[in-house]
VMD Tcl script that draws the C-alpha trace (Angstrom):
set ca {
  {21.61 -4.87 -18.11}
  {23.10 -6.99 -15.45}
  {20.13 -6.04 -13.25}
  {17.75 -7.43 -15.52}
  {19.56 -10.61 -16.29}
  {18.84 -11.06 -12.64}
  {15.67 -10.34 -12.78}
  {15.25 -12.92 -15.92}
  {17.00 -15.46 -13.88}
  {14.81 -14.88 -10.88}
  {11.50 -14.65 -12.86}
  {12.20 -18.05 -14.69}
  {13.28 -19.59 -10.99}
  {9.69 -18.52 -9.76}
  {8.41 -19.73 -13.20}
  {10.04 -23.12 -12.22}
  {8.05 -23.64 -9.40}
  {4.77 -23.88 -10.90}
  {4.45 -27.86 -11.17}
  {4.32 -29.85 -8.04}
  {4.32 -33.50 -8.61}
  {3.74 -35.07 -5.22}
  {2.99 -38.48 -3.48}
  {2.05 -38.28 0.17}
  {0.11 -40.76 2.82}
  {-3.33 -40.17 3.76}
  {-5.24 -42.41 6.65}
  {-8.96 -43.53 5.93}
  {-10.99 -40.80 7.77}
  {-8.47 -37.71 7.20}
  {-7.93 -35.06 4.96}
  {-4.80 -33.38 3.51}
  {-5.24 -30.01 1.49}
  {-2.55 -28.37 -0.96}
  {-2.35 -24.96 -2.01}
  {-0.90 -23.10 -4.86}
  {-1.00 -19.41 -5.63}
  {-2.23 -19.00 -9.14}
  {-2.60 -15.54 -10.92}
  {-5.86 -14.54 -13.20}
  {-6.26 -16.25 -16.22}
  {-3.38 -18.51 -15.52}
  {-4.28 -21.88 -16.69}
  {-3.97 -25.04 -14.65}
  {-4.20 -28.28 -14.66}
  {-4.00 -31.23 -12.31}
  {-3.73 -34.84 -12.15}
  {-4.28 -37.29 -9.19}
  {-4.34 -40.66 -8.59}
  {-4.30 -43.90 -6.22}
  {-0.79 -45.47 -5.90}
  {-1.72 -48.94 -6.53}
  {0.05 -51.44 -3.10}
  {-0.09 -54.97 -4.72}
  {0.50 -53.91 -8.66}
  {-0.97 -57.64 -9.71}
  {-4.41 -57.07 -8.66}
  {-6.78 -54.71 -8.76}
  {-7.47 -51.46 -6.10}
  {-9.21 -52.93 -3.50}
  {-12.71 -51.23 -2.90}
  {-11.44 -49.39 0.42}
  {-9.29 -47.44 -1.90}
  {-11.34 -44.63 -2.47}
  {-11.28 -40.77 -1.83}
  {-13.16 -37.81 -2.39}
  {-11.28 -34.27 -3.85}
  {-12.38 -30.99 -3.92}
  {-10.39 -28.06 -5.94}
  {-11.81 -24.17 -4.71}
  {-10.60 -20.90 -5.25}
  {-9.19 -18.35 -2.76}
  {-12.87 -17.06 -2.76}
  {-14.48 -20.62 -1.81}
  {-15.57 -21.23 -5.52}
  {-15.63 -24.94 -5.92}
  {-13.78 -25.74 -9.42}
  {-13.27 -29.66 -9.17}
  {-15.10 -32.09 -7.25}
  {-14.72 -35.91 -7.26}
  {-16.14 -38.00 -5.18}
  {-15.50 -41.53 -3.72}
  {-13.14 -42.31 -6.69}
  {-9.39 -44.12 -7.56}
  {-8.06 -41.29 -10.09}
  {-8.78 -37.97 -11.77}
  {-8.05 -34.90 -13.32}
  {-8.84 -31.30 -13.53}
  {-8.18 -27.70 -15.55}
  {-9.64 -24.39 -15.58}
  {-8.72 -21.30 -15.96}
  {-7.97 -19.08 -13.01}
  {-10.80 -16.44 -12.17}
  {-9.12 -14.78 -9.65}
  {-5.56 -14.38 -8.34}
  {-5.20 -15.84 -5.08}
  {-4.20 -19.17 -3.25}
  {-6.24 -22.35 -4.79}
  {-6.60 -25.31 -2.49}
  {-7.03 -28.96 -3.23}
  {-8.34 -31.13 -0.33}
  {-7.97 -34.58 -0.71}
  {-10.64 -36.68 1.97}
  {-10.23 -40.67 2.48}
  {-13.00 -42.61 2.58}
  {-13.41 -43.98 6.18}
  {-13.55 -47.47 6.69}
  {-14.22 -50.27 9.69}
  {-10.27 -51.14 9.33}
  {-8.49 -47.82 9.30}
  {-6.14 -48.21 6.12}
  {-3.46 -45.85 4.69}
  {-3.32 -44.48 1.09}
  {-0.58 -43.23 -1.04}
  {-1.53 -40.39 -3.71}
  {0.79 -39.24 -6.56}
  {-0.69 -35.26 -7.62}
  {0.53 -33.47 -10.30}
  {-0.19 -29.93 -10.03}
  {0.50 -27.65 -13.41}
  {0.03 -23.59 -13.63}
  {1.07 -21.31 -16.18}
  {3.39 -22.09 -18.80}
  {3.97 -25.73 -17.36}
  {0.40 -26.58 -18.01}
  {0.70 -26.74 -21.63}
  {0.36 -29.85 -23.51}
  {3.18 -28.88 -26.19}
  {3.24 -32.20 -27.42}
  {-0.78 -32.00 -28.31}
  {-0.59 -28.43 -29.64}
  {2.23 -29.63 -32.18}
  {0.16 -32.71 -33.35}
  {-3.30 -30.30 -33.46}
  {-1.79 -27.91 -35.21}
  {0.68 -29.50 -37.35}
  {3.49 -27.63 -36.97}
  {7.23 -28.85 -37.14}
  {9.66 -29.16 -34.01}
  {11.02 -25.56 -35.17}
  {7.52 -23.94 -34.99}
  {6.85 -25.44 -31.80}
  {9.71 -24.20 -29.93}
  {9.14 -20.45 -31.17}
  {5.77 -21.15 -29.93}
  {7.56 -22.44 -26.53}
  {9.67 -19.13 -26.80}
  {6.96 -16.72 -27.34}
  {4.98 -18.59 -24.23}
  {7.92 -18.19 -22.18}
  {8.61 -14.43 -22.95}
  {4.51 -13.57 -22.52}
  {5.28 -15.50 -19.06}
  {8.12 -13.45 -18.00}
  {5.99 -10.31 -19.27}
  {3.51 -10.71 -17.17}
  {5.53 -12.57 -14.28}
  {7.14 -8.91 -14.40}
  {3.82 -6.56 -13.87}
  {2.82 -9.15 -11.36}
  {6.43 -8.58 -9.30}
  {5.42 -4.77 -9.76}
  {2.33 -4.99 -8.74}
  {3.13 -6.71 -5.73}
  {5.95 -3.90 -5.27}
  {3.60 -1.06 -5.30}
  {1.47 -2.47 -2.63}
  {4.40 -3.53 -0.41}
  {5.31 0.29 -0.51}
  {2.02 1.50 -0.25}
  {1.93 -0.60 3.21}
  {5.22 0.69 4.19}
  {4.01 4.23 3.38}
  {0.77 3.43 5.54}
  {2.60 1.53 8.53}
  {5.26 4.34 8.73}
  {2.56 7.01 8.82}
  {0.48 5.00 11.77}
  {3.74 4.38 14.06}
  {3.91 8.29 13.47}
  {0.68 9.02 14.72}
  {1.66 6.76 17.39}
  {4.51 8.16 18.50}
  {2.77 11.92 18.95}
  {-0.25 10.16 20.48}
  {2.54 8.52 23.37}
  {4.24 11.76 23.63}
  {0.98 13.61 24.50}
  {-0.37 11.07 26.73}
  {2.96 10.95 28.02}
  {3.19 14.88 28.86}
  {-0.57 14.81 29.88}
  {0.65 12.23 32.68}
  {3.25 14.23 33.67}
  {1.42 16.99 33.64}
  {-1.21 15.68 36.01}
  {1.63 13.99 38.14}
  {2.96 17.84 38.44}
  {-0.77 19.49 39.44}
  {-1.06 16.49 41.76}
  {2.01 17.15 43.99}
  {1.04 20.84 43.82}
  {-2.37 20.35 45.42}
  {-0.86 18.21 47.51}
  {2.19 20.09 48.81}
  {-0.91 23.55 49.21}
  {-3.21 21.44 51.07}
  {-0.04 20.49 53.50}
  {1.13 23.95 53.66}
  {4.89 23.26 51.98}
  {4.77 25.54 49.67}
}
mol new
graphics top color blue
foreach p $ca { graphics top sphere $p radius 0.5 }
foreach p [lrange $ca 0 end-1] q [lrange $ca 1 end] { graphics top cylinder $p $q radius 0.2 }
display resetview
């Protein structure tokens, strides 16, 4: 029981760490890509904008980038292009790490621009407040329906651990069977050098008439 409390507490930990909310620096002319592992059929959803330098006026037009979401395959899911703000979802195809590239527009007068990106996956990527209102249910409803989410999350945060367990073993089982092979491979070679060595000095010591 204990053991699985830890493994609750560890699973939910994990579960945490599926929002990034982010502002970093890019320089007109660069590019700065983020990744996030996202299982199959997890959703996800993302939200990026410009950070706006003088708040009483407008973006000036230099403030401008292009963003591209893929897949760990290559499959472009998001594109925007030379724009201030944006947003994206889909469901995951494919288990794997998802990269979003973020490219500033290059200008005459290299300028730097700050980018706040919210990045959602799994259970975080709900909108609990719009599935209450769309399905008018009361604040008890909706946190059962929280509940239940979290629980199916766990589930299948547990197969996934699992999963992942088998195959570490399955490598373990495969790397301990190649050093194996590797050691009797060394010890023959080995002997066969020693071997030779031995036959050497032989035909040497006839030839001279030592032995």
């Amino acid at each position: 029981m204990c053991r699985f409390g830890i493994l609750v507490v560890v699973i939910l930990g994990h579960l945490s760490t599926t929002v990034q909310s982010i502002r970093f620096e890019i320089q007109s002319g660069h590019t700065k890509c983020i990744s996030e592992e996202v299982k199959t059929n997890a959703m996800t959803v993302g939200n990026y904008h410009i950070v706006n330098p003088t708040e009483t006026h407008p973006l000036p037009e230099s403030h401008k980038i292009t963003v591209r979401v893929t897949s760990s395959f290559g499959n472009n899911l998001h594109t925007g292009d030379h724009v201030e703000s944006g947003k994206f979802a889909f469901t995951a195809p494919e288990t794997g790490d998802y990269m979003a590239c973020f490219w500033a527009v290059e200008q005459k007068q290299p300028v730097t621009l700050t980018v706040d990106f919210e990045w959602k996956t799994g259970y975080a990527a709900k909108d609990w407040p719009n599935v209450a209102k769309k399905g008018s249910v009361d604040v008890m409803q909706m946190e059962l329906k929280k509940l239940e989410d979290t629980i199916q999350a766990i589930h299948d945060e547990m197969f996934y651990l699992r999963e992942r367990e088998e195959e570490m073993q399955e490598l373990n089982k495969s790397t301990t069977s190649r050093m194996a092979w590797f050691g009797f491979l060394s010890l023959f070679v080995c002997l066969s050098v020693a071997g030779l060595q031995l036959w050497h000095l032989k035909s040497f010591f006839e030839r001279k008439k030592l032995l």
